[in-house]
PQR file with spaces between the fields and no chain letter, atoms N, CA, C, O and H, PARSE charges and radii, in Angstrom:
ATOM       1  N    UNK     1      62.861   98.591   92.813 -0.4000 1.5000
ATOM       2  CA   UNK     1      61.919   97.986   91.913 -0.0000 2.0000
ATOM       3  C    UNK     1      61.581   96.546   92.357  0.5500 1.7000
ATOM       4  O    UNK     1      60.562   95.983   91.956 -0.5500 1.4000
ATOM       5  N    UNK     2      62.591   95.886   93.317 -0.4000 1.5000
ATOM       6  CA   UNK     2      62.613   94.866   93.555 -0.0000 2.0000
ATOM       7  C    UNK     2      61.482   94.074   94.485  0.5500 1.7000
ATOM       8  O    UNK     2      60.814   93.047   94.370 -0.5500 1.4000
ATOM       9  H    UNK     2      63.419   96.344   93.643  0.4000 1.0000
ATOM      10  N    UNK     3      61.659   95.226   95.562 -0.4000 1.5000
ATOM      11  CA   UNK     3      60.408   95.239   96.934 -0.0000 2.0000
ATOM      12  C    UNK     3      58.911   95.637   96.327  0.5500 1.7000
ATOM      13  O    UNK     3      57.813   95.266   96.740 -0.5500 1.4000
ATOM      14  H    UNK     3      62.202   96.061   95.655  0.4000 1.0000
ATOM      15  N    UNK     4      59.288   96.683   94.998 -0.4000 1.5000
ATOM      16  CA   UNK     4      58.017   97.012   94.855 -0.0000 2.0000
ATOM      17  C    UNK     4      57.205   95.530   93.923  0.5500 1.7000
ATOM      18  O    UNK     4      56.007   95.324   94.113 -0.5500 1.4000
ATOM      19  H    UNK     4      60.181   96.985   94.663  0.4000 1.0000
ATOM      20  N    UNK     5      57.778   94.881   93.242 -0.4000 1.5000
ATOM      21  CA   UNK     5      57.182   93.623   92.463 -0.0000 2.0000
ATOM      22  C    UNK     5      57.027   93.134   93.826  0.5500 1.7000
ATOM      23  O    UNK     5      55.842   92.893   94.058 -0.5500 1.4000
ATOM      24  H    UNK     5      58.752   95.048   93.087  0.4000 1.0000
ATOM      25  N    UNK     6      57.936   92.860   94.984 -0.4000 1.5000
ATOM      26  CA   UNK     6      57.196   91.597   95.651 -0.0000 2.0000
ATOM      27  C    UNK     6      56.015   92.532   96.130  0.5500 1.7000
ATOM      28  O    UNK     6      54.890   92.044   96.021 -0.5500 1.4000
ATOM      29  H    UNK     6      58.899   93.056   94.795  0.4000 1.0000
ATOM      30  N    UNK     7      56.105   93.674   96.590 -0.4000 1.5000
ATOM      31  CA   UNK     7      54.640   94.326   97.317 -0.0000 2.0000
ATOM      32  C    UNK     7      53.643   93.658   96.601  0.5500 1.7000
ATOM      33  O    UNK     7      53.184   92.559   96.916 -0.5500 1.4000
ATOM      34  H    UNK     7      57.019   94.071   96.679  0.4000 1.0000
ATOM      35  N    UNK     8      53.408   94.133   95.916 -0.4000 1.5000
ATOM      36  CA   UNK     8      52.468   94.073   94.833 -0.0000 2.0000
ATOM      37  C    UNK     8      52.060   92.509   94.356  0.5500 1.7000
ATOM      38  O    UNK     8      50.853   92.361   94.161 -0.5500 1.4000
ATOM      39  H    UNK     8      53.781   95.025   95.660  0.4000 1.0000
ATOM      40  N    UNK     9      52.848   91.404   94.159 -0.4000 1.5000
ATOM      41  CA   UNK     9      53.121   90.385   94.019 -0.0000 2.0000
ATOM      42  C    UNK     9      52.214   89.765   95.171  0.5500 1.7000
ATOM      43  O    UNK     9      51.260   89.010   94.988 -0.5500 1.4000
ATOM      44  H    UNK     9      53.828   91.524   94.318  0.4000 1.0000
ATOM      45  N    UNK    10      52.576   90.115   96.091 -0.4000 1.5000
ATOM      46  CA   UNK    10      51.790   89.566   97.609 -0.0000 2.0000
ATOM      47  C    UNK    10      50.075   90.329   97.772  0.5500 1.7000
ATOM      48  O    UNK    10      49.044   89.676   97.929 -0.5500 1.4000
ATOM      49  H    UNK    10      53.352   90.728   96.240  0.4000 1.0000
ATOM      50  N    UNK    11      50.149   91.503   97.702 -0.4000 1.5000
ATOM      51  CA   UNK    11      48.763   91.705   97.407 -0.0000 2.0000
ATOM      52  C    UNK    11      47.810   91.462   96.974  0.5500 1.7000
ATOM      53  O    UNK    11      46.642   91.615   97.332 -0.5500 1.4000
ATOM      54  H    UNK    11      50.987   92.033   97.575  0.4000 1.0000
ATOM      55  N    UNK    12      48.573   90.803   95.643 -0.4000 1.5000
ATOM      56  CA   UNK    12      47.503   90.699   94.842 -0.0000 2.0000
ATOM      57  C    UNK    12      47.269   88.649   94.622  0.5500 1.7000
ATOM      58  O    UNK    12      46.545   88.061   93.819 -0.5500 1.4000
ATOM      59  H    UNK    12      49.521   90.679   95.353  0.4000 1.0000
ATOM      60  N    UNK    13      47.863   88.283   95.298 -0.4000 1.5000
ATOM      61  CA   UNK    13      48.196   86.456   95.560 -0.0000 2.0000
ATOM      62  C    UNK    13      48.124   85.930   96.412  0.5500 1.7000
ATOM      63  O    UNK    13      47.662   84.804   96.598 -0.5500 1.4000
ATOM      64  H    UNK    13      48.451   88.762   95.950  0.4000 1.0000
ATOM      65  N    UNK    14      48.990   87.314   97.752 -0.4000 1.5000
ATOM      66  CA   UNK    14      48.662   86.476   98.878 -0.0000 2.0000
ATOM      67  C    UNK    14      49.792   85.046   99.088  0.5500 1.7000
ATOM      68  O    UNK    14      49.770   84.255  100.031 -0.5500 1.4000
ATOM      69  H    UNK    14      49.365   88.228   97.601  0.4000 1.0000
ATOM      70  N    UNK    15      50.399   85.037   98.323 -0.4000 1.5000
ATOM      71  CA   UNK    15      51.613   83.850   98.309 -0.0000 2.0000
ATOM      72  C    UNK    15      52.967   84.080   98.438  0.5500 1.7000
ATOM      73  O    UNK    15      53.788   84.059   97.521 -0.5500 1.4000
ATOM      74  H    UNK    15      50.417   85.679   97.557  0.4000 1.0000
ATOM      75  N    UNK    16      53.245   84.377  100.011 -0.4000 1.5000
ATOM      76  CA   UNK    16      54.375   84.529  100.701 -0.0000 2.0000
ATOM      77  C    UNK    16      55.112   83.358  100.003  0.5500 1.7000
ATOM      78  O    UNK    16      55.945   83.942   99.310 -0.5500 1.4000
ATOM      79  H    UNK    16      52.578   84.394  100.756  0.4000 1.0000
ATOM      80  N    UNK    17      55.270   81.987   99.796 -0.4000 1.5000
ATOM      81  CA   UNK    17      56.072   80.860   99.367 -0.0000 2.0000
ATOM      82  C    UNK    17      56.907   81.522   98.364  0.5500 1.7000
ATOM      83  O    UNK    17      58.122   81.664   98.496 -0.5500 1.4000
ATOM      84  H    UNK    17      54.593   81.512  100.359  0.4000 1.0000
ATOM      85  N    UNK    18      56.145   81.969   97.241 -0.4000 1.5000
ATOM      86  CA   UNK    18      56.537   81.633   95.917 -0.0000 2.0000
ATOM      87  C    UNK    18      57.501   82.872   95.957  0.5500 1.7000
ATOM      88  O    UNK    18      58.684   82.731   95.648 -0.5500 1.4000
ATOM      89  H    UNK    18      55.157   81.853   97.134  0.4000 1.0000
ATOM      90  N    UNK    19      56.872   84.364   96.426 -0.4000 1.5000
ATOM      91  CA   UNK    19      57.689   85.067   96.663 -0.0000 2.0000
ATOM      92  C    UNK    19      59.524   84.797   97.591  0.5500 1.7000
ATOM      93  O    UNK    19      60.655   85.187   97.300 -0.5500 1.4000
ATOM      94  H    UNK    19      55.910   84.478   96.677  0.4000 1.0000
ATOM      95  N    UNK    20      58.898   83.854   98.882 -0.4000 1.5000
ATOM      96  CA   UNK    20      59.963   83.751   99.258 -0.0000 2.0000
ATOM      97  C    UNK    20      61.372   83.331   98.151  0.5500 1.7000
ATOM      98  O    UNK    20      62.444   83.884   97.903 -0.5500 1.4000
ATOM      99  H    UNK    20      57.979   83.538   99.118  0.4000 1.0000
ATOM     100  N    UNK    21      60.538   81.765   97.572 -0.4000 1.5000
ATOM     101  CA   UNK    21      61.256   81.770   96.397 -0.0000 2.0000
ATOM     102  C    UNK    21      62.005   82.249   95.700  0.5500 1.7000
ATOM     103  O    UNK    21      63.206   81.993   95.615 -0.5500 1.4000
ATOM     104  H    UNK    21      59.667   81.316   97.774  0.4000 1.0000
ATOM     105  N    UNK    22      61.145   83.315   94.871 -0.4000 1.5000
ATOM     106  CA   UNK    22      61.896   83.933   93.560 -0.0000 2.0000
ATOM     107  C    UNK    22      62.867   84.546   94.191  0.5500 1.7000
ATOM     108  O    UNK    22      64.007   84.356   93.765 -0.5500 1.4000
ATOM     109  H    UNK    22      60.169   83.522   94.940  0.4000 1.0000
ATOM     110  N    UNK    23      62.649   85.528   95.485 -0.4000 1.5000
ATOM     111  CA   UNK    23      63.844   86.278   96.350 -0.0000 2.0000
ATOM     112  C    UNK    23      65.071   85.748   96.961  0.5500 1.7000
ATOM     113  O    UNK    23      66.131   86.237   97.351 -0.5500 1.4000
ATOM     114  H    UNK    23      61.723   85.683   95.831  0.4000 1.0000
ATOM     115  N    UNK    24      64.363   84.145   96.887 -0.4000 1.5000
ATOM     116  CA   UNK    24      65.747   83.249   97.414 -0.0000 2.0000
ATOM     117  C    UNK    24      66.093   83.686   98.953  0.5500 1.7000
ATOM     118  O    UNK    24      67.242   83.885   99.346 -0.5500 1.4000
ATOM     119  H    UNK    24      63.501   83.747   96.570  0.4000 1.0000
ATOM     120  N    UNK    25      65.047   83.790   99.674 -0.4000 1.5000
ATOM     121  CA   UNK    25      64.876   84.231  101.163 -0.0000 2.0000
ATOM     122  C    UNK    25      65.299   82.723  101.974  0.5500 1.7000
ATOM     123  O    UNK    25      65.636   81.703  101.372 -0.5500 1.4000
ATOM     124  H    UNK    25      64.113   83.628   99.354  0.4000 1.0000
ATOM     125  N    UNK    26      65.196   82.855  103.422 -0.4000 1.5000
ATOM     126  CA   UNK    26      65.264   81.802  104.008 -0.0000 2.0000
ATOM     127  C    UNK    26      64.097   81.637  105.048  0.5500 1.7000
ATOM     128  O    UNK    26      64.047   80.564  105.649 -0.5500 1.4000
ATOM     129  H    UNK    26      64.922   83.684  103.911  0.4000 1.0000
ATOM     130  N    UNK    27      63.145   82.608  105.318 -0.4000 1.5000
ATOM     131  CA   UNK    27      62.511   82.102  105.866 -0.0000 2.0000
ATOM     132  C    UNK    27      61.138   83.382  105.181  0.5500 1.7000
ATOM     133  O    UNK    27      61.520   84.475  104.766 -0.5500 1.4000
ATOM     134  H    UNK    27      63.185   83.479  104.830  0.4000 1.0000
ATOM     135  N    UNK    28      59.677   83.024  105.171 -0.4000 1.5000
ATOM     136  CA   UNK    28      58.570   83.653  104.933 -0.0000 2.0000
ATOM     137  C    UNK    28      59.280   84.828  105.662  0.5500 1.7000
ATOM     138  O    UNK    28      59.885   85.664  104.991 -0.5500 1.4000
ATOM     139  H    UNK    28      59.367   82.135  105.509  0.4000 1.0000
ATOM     140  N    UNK    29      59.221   84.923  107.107 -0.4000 1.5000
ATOM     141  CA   UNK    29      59.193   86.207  107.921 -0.0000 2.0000
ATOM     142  C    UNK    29      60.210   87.098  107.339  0.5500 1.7000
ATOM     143  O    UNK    29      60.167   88.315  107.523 -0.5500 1.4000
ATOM     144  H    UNK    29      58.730   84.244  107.653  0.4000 1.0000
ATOM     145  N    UNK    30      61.084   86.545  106.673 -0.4000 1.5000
ATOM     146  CA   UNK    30      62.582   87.574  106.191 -0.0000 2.0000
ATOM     147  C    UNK    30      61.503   88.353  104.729  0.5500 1.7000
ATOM     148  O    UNK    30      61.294   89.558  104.597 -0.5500 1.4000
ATOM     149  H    UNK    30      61.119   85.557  106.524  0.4000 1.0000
ATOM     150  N    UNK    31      61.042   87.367  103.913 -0.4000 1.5000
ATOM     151  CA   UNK    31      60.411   88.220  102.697 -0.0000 2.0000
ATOM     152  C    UNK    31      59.320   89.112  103.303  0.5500 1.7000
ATOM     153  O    UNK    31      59.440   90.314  103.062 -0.5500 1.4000
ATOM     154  H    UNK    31      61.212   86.387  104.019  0.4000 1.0000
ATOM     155  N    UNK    32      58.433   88.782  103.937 -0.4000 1.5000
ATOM     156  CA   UNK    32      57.399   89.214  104.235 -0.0000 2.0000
ATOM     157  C    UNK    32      57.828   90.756  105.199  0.5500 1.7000
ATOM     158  O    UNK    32      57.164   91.792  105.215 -0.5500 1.4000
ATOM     159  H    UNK    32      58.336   87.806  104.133  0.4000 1.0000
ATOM     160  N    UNK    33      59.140   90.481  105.949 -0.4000 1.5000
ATOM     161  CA   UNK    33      59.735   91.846  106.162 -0.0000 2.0000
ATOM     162  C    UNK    33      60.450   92.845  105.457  0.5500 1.7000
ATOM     163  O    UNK    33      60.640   94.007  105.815 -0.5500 1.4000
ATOM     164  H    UNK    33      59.680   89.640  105.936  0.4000 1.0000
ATOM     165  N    UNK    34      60.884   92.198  104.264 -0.4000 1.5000
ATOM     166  CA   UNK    34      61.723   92.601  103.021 -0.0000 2.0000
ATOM     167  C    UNK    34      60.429   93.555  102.167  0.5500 1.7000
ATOM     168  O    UNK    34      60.635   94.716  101.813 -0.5500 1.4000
ATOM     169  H    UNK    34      60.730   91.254  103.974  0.4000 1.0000
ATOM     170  N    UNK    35      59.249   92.913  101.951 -0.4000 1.5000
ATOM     171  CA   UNK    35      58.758   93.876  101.249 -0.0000 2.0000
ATOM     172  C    UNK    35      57.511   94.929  102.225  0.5500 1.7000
ATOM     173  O    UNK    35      56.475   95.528  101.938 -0.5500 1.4000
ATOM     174  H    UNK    35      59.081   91.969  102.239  0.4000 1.0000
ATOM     175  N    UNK    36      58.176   94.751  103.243 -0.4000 1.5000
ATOM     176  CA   UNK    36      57.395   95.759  104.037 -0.0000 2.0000
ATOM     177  C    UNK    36      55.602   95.406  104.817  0.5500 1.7000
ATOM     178  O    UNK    36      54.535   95.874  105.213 -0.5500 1.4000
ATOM     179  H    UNK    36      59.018   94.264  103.477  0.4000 1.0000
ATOM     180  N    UNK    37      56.197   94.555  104.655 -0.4000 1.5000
ATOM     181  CA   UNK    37      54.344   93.822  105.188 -0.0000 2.0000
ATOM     182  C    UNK    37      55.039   93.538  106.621  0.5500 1.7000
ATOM     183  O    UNK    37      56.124   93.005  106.854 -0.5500 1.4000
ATOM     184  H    UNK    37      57.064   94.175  104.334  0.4000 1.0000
ATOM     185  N    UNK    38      53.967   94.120  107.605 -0.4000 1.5000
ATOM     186  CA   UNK    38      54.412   94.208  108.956 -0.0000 2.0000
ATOM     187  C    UNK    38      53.079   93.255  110.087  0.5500 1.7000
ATOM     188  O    UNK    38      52.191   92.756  109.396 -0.5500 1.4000
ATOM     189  H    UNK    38      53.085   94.553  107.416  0.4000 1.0000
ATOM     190  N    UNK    39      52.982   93.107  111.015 -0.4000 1.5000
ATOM     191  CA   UNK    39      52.857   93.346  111.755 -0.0000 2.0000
ATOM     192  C    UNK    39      50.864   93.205  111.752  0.5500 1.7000
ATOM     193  O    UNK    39      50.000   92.353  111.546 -0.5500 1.4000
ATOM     194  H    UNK    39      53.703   93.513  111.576  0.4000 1.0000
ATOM     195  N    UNK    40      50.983   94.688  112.133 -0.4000 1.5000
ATOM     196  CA   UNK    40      49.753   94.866  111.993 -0.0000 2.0000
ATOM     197  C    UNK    40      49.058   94.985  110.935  0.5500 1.7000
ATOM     198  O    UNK    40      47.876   95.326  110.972 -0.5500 1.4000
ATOM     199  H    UNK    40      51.685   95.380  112.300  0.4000 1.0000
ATOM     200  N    UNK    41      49.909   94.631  109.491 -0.4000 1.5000
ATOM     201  CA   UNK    41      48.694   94.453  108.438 -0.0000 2.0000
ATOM     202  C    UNK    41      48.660   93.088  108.189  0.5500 1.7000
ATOM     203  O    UNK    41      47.837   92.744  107.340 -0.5500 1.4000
ATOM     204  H    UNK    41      50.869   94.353  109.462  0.4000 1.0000
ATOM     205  N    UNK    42      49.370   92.171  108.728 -0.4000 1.5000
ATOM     206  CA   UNK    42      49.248   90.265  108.565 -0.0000 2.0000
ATOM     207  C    UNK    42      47.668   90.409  109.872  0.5500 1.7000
ATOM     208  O    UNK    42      46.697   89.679  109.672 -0.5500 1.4000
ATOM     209  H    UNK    42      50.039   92.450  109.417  0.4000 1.0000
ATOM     210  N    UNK    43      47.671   91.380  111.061 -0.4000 1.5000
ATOM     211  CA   UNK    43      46.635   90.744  112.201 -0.0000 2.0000
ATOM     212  C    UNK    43      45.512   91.343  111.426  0.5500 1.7000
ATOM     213  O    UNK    43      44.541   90.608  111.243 -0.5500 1.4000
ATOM     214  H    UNK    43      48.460   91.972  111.223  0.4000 1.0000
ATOM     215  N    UNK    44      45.469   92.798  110.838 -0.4000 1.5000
ATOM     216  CA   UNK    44      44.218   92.949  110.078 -0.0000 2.0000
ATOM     217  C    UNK    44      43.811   92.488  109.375  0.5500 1.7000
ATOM     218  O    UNK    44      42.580   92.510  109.373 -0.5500 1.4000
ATOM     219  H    UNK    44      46.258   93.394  110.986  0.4000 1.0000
ATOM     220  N    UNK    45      44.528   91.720  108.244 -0.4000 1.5000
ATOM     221  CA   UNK    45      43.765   90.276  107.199 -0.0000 2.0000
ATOM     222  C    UNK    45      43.761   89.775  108.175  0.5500 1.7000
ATOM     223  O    UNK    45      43.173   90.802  108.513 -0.5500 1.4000
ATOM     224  H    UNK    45      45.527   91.702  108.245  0.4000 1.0000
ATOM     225  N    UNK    46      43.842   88.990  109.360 -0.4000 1.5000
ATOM     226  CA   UNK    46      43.389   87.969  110.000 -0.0000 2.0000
ATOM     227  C    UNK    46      42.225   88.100  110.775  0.5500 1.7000
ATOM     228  O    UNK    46      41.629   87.240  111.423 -0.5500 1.4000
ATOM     229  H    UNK    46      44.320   88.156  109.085  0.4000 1.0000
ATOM     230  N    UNK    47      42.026   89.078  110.648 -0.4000 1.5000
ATOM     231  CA   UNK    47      40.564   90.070  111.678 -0.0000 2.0000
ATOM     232  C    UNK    47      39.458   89.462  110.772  0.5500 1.7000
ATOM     233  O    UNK    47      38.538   88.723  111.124 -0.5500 1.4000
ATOM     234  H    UNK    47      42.510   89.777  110.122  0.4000 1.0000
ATOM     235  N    UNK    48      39.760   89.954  109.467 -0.4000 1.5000
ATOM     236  CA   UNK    48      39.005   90.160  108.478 -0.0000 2.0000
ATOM     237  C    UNK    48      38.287   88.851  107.993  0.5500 1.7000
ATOM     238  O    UNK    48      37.175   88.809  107.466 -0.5500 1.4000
ATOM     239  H    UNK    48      40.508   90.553  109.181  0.4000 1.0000
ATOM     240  N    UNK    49      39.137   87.763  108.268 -0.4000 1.5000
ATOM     241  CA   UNK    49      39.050   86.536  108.041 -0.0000 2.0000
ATOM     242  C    UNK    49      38.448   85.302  108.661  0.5500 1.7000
ATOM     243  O    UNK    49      39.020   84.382  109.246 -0.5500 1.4000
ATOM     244  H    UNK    49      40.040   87.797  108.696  0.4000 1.0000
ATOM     245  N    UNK    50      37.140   85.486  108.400 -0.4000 1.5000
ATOM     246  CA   UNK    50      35.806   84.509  109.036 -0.0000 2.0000
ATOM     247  C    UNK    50      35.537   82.967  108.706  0.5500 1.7000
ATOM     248  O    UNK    50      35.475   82.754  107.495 -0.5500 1.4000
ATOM     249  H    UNK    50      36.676   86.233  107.925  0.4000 1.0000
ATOM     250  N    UNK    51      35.427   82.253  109.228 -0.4000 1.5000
ATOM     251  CA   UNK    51      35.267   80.771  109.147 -0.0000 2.0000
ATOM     252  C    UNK    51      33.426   80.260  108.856  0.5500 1.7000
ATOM     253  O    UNK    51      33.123   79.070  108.765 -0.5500 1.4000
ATOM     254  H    UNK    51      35.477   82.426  110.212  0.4000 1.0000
């Protein structure tokens, strides 16, 4: 239930910090691997993402 609030939490915010936070992580990359956000879905929002 835990991974699934941060999933969801991050989807919909987009705020790796706060998550790291509440999880009491030590670094973004540990939460951001904790709730399953990988890789190639951080480079596809970044594709997506125009200046």
């Amino acid at each position: 239930m835990r991974k699934t609030f941060g999933y969801h939490f991050y989807q919909q915010t987009k705020d790796v910090a706060m998550l790291q936070q509440i999880f009491g992580h030590s670094a973004p990359s540990v939460t951001l691997r904790y709730i399953g956000i990988n890789e190639d879905m951080m480079d596809q929002a970044l594709q997506s993402f125009s200046l």
